[in-house]
C-alpha positions in Angstrom: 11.9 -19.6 6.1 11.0 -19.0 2.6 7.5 -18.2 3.8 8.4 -15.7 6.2 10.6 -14.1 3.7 7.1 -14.3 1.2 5.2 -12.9 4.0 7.4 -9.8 5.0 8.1 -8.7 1.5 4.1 -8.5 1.0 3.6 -6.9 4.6 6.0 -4.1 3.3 4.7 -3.4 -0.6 1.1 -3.1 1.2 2.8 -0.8 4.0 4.2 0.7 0.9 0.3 1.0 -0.3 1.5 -0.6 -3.6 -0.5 -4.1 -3.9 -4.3 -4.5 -2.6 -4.3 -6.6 0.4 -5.5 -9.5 -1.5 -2.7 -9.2 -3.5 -0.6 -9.2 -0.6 -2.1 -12.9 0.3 -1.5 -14.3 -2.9 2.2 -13.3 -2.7 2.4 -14.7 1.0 0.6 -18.2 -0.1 -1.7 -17.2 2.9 -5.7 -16.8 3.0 -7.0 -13.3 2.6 -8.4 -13.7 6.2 -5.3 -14.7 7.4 -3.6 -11.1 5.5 -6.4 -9.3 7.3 -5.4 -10.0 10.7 -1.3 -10.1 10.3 -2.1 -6.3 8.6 -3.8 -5.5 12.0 -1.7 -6.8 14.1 1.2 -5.4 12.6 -0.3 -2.1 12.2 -1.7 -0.8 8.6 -4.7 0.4 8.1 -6.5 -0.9 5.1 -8.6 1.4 2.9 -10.7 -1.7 1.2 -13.2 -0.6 -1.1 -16.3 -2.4 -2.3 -14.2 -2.5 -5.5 -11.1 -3.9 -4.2 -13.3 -6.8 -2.7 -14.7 -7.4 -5.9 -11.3 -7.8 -7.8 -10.1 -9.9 -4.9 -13.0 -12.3 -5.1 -12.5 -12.4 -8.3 -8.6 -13.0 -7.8 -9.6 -16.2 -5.8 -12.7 -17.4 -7.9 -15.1 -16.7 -5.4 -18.6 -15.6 -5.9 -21.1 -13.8 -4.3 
């Protein structure tokens, strides 16, 4: 339950365009794969930039 309640309080402060969407995966404790798809499925539209990738990537320690 305290997942769920992690999850829908990031779905909403992304709906709310607020956090990026990585952001919004680290707050859920989910992959940023995983917040890719449950964004699409429930609906918002991302506006990713090249730059927003690169802070995510960075965010998780991964590298190009």
């Amino acid at each position: 339950m305290k997942e769920f309640v992690k999850l829908m309080g990031a779905i909403e402060l992304l709906r709310r365009e607020e956090i990026s969407i990585g952001k919004a995966a680290e707050i859920a404790g989910i992959t940023l794969y995983e917040m890719i798809k449950i964004a699409d499925d429930v609906g918002i539209l991302l506006a990713y930039s090249e730059k927003d990738l690169e802070k995510d990537l960075e965010r998780f320690n991964w590298q190009r």
